[in-house]
C-alpha positions, 0 to 999 in steps of 0.5 A: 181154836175159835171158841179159846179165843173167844173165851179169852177175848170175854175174859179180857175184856170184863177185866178191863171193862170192870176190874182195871183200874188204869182205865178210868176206875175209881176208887171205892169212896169215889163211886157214884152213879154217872150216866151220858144219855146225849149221843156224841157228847162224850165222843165230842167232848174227848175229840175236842179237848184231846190236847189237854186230855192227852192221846191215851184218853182219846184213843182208850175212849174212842178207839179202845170202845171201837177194837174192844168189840172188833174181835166179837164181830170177827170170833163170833161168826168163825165158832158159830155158823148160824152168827154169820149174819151182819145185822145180828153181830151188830144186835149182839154188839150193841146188846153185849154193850147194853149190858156192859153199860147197864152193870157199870151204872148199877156197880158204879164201876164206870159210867153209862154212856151212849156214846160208848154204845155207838162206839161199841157197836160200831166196833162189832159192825166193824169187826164182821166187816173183816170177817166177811172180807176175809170170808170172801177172800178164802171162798175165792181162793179156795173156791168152797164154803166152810 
């Protein structure tokens, strides 16, 4: 079940990251190559204007870059237990959202920003974290380990 959820969650979001056109794709004509280097620039910039950005921006960049990676720290250690290991479900974010960010420069699909890397990785750090107190929570109950 954990590995169909998985598969699922990657499917999903290489459609949003790559192919929806609802979250800031444009058109073919209007591709041209865009990059953010300065961390919390962007991250700043959309807390800052969010009146005149609008609250689905603001969530769609800030929050959506965060849950977007939740389920990879949350799916990743339940299909495998060698994944069970707090810095390497943040490796594997940040690394996953290296290379996401990585391909949306080079297809011109996207922007490459560090911010959406911080986000990104934070969102996979956030999702272990709930699966580590979920983890607890079941040995405690239970009393065993899976």
């Amino acid at each position: 079940m954990g590995s169909v959820l998985f598969i699922i969650y990657v499917l999903l979001l290489i459609y949003f990251l790559f192919f929806s056109e609802a979250y800031g794709r444009v058109a073919e004509a209007e591709r041209e190559y865009r990059y953010n280097l300065v961390p919390f620039v962007e991250i700043r910039r959309f807390w800052v204007y969010r009146d005149q950005l609008g609250l689905f921006a603001l969530f769609t960049n800030i929050f959506g870059n965060v849950l977007g990676f939740v389920p990879l720290g949350c799916i990743l250690p339940v299909i495998c237990s060698k994944w069970r290991n707090g810095f390497l479900i943040i490796l594997s974010g940040f690394g996953l959202s290296l290379c996401v960010e990585t391909i949306q420069l080079i297809t011109k699909v996207g922007c490459f920003d560090v911010d959406d890397m911080i986000l990104n990785t934070l969102g996979a750090a956030l999702g272990y974290f709930v699966f580590a107190v979920c983890d607890y929570l079941r040995r405690k109950h239970y009393g065993k380990k899976i």
